[in-house]
N, C-alpha and C positions, 0 to 999 in steps of 0.2 A: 297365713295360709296362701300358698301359690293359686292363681286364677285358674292352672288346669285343675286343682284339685276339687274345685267345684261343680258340686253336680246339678243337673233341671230338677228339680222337685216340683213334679203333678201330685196336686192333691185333688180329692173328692171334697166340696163343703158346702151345709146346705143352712141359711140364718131361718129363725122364724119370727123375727121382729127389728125396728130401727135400731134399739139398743146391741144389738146383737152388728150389726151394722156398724154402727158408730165406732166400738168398742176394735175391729177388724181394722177400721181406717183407719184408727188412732196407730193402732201397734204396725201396719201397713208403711205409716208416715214414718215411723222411728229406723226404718230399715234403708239402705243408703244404696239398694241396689232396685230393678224395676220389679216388679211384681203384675200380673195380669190376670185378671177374672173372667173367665165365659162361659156362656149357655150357650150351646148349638152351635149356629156362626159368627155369634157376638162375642166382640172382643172388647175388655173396658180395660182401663186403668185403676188396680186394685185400690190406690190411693184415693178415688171419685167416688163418697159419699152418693152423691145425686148418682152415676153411674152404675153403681154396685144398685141402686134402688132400682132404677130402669130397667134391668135383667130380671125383677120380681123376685119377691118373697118367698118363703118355700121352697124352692127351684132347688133342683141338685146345683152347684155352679162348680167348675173347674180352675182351682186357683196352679198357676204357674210361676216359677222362680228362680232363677240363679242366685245364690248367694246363702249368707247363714245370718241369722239374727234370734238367741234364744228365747229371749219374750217373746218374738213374733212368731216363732215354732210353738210355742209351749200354748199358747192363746188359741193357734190355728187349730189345736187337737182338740176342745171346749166344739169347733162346728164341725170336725171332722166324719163323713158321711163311710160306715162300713165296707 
């Protein structure tokens, strides 16, 4: 796939526990392009375990990405917020 053919995908996603966390950064790590997660005006590295927790639980949070990875699509839809 050519690099213009790539599009930003904003997602809504909201965890309710660490496993849920965990399970994000694991499939997060497998993907070869960057990824970002935020609340409000925080910005984290979607890859940051400890980061993603510091944004808080519950939280609606905004995940952002260039790139395609089908496990890590298919997984993001499991926290996907309406």
């Amino acid at each position: 796939m050519k690099e213009s053919e790539v599009k930003e995908v904003e997602m809504k996603v909201q965890f309710t526990n660490t496993d849920d966390v965990e399970e994000f950064v694991k499939a997060a790590g497998q993907c070869d392009f960057d990824i970002d997660i935020s609340y409000e005006h925080a910005y984290i590295d979607a890859k940051s375990f400890l980061g993603i927790l510091s944004l808080g639980l519950s939280r609606e949070l905004t995940v952002k990405y260039f790139g395609q990875n089908a496990n890590f699509e298919n997984m993001l839809k499991n926290y996907r917020v309406a």
